[in-house]
VOBA-1610 file (N, C-alpha, C; in pm, whole numbers, padded with zeros to 5 digits, always signed):
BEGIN
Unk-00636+00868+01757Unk-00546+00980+01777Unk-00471+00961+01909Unk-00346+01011+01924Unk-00277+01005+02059Unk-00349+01051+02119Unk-00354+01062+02295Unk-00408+01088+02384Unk-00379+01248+02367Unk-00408+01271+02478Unk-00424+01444+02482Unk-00351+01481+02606Unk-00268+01433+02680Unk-00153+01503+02775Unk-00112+01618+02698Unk-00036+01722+02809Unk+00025+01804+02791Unk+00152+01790+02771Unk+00175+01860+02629Unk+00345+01841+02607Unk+00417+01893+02676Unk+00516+01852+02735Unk+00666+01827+02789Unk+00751+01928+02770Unk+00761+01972+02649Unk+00838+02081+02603Unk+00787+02182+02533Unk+00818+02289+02532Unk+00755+02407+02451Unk+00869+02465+02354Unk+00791+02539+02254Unk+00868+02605+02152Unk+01011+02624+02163Unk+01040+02700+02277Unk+01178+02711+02302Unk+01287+02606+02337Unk+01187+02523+02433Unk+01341+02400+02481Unk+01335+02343+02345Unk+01221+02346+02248Unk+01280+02200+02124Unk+01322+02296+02050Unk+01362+02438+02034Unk+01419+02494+01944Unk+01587+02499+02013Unk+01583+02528+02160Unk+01698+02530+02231Unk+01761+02346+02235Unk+01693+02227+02204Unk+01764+02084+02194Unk+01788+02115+02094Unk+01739+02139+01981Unk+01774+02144+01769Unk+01902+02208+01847Unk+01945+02339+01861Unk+02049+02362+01845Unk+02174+02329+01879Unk+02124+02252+02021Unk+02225+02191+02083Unk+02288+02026+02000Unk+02165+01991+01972Unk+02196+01825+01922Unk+02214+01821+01727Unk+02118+01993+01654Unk+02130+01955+01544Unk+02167+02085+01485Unk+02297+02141+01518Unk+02304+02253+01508Unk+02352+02288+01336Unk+02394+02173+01278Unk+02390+02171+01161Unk+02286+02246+01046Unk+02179+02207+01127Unk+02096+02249+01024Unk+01936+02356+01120Unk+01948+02335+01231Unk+01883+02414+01371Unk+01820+02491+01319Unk+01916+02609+01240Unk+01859+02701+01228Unk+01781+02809+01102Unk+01773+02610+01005Unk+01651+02630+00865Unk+01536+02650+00949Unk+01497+02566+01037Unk+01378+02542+01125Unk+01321+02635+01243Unk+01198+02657+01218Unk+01117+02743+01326Unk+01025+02695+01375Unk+01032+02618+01516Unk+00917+02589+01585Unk+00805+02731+01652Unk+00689+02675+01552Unk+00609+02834+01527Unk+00497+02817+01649Unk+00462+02693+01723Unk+00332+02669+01777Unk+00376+02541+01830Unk+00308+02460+01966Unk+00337+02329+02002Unk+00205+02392+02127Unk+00093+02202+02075Unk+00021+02187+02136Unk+00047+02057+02196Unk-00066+01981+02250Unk-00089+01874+02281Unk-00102+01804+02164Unk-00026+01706+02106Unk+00000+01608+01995Unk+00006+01696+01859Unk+00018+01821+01865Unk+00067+01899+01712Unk+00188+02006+01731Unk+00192+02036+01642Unk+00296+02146+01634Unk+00291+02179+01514Unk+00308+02342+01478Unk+00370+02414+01350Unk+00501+02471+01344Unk+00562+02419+01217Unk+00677+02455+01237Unk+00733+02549+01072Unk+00825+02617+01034Unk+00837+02695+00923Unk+00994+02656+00893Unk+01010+02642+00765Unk+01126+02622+00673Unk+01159+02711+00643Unk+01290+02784+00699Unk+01311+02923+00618Unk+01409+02908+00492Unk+01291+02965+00365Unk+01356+02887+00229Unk+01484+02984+00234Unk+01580+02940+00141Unk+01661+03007+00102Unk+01720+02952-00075Unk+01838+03032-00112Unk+01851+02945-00252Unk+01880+02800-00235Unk+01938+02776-00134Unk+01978+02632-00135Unk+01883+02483-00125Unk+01748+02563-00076Unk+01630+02485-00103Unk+01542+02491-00199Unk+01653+02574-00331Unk+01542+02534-00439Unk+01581+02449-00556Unk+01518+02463-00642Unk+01551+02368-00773Unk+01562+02443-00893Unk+01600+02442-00988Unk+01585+02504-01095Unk+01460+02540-01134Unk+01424+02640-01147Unk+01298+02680-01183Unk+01254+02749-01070Unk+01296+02753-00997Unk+01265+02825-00825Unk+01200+02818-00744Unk+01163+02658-00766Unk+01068+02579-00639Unk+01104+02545-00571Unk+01062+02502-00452Unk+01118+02443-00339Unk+01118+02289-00338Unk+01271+02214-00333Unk+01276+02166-00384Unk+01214+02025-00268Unk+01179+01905-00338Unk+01117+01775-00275Unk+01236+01771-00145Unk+01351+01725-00149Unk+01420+01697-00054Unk+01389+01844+00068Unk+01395+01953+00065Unk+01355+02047+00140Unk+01254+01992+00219Unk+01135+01975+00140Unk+00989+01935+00193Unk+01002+01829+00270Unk+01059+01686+00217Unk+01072+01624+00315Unk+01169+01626+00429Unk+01278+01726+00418Unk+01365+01712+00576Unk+01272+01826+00638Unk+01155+01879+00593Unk+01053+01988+00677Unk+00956+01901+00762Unk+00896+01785+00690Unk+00796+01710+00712Unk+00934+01595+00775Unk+00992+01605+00844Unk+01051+01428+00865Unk+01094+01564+00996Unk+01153+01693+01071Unk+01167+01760+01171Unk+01068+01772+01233Unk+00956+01790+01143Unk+00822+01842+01256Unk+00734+01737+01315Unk+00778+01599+01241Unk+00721+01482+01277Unk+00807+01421+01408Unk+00983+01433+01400Unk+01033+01438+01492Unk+00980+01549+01654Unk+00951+01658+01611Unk+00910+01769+01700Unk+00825+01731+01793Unk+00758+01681+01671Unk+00540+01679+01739Unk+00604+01581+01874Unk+00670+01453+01826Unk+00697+01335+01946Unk+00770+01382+02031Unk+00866+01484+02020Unk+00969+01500+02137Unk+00894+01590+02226Unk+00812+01658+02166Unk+00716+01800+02244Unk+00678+01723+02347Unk+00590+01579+02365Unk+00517+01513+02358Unk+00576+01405+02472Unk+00739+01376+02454Unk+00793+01256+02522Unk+00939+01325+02602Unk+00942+01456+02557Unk+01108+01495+02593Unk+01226+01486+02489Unk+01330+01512+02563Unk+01456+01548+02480Unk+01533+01373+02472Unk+01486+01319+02391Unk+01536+01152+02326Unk+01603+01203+02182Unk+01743+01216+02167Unk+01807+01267+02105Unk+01808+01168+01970Unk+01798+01062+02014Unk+01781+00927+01906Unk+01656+00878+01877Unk+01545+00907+01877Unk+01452+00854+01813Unk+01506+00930+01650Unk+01435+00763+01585Unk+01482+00777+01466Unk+01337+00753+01384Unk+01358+00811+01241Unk+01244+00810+01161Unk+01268+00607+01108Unk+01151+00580+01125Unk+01179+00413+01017Unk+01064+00428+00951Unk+00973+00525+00908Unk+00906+00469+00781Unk+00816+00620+00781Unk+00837+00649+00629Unk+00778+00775+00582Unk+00676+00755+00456Unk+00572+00788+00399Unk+00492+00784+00296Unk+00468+00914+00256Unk+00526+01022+00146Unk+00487+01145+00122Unk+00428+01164-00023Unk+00390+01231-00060Unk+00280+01269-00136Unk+00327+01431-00111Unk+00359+01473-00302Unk+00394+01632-00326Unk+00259+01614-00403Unk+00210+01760-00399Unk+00083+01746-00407Unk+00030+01855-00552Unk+00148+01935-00511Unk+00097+02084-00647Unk+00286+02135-00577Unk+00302+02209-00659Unk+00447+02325-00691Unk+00465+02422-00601Unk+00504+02407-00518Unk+00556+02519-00368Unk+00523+02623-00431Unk+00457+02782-00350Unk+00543+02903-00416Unk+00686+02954-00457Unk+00705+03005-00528Unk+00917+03034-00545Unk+00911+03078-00450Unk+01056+03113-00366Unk+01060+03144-00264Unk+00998+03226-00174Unk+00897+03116-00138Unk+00816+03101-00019Unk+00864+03054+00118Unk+00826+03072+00229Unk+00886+02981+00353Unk+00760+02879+00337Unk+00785+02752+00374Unk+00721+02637+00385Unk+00677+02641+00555Unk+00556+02587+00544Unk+00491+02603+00666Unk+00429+02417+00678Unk+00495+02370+00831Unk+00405+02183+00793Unk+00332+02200+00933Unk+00218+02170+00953Unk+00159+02141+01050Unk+00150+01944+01086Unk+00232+01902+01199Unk+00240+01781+01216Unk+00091+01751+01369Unk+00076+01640+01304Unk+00006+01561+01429Unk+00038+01441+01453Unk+00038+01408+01568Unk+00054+01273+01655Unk-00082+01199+01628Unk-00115+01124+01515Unk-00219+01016+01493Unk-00167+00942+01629Unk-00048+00853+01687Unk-00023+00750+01732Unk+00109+00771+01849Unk+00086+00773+01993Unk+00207+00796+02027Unk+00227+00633+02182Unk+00312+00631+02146Unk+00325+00457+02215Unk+00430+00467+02309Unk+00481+00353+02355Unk+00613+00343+02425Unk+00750+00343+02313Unk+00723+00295+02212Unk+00819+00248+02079Unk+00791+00293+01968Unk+00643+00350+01938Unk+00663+00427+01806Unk+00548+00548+01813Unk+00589+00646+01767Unk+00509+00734+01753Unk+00477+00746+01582Unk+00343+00777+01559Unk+00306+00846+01390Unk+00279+00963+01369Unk+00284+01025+01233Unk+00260+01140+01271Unk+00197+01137+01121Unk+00104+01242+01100Unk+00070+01328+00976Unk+00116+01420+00967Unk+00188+01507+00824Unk+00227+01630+00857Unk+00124+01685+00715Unk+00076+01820+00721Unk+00055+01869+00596Unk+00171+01958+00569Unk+00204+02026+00420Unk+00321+02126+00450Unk+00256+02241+00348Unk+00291+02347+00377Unk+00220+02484+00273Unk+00318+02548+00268Unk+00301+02650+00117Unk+00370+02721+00080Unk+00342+02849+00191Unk+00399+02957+00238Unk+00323+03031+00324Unk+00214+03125+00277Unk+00110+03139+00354Unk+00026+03230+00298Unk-00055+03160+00164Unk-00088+03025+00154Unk-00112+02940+00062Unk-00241+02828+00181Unk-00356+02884+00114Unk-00458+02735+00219Unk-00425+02628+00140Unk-00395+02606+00082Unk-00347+02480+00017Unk-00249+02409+00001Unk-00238+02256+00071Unk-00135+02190+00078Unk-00035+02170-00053Unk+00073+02183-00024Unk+00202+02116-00134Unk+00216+01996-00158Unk+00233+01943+00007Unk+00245+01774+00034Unk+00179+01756+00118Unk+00223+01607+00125Unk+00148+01557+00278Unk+00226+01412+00334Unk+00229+01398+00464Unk+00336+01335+00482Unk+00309+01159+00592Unk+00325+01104+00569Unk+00271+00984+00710Unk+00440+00963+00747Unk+00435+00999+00887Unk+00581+00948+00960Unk+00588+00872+01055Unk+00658+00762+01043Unk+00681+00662+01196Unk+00790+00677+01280Unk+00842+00754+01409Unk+00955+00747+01425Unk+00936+00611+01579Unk+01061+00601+01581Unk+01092+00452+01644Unk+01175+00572+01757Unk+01104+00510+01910Unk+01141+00572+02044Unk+01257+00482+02102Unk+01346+00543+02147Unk+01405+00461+02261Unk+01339+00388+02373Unk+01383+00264+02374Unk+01335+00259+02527Unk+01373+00357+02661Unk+01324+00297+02714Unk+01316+00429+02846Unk+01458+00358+02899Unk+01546+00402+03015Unk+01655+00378+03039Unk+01770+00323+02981Unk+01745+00281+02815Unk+01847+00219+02738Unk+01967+00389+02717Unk+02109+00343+02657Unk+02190+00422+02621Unk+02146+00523+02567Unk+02067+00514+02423Unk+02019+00592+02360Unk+01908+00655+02441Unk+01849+00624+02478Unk+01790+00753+02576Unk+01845+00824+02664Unk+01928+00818+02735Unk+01999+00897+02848Unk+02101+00939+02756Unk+02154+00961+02638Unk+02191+01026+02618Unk+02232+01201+02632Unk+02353+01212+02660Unk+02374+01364+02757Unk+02368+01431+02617Unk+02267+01528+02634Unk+02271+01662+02529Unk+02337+01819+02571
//
């Protein structure tokens, strides 16, 4: 498991960077909790995250589980506007509730100079039982390269 430092950022600055760097979509996402190598975060469903039949649809789940895996590392390392995801393994597990908010709890299995991992589980809300489940690798900037000093 990653070490156990104290994260860097709290609920608000990574909800206050989303908006600044991803304001596109900022404000599906609710950073609900941020510890040392986890975080919970909530999908607020709407129609546009569902599918016919009124589930929530796979692509939802995974841009839920691929943010909070981003989160867990930035909580963790700071505001690196470019770390990028390079390798995901997910697993849908059973049928979301219909519109439900999705709830993923991510952890930092692995956090490095160059890659961090993460597990995420994701729940329907108010559901002990997982939907999916997620393995994420995101790839860090180096420390003083472009992509890290990037001005946000």
């Amino acid at each position: 498991m990653a070490d156990k430092r104290e994260p860097v950022m709290d609920a608000t600055a990574l909800m206050d960077f989303m908006r600044k760097v991803f304001q596109q979509v900022a404000d599906e996402f609710v950073v609900e909790d941020v510890k040392a190598n986890e975080v919970t975060m909530r999908l607020k469903v709407t129609n546009k995250h569902l599918r016919p039949g009124g589930t929530v649809s796979g692509p939802s789940m995974f841009a839920l589980a691929d943010v909070s895996a981003y989160i867990a590392t930035l909580a963790m390392i700071g505001p690196k506007a470019l770390a990028v995801t390079t390798s995901c393994s997910m697993d849908f597990l059973r049928k979301p509730a219909a519109n439900r908010d999705l709830i993923a709890h991510a952890r930092l299995l692995k956090l490095g100079r160059q890659l961090s991992v993460s597990h995420v589980l994701v729940y329907s809300e108010d559901n002990d039982a997982p939907v999916a489940q997620a393995t994420m690798t995101y790839a860090i900037p180096p420390a003083g390269s472009k992509s890290d000093t990037m001005p946000i």
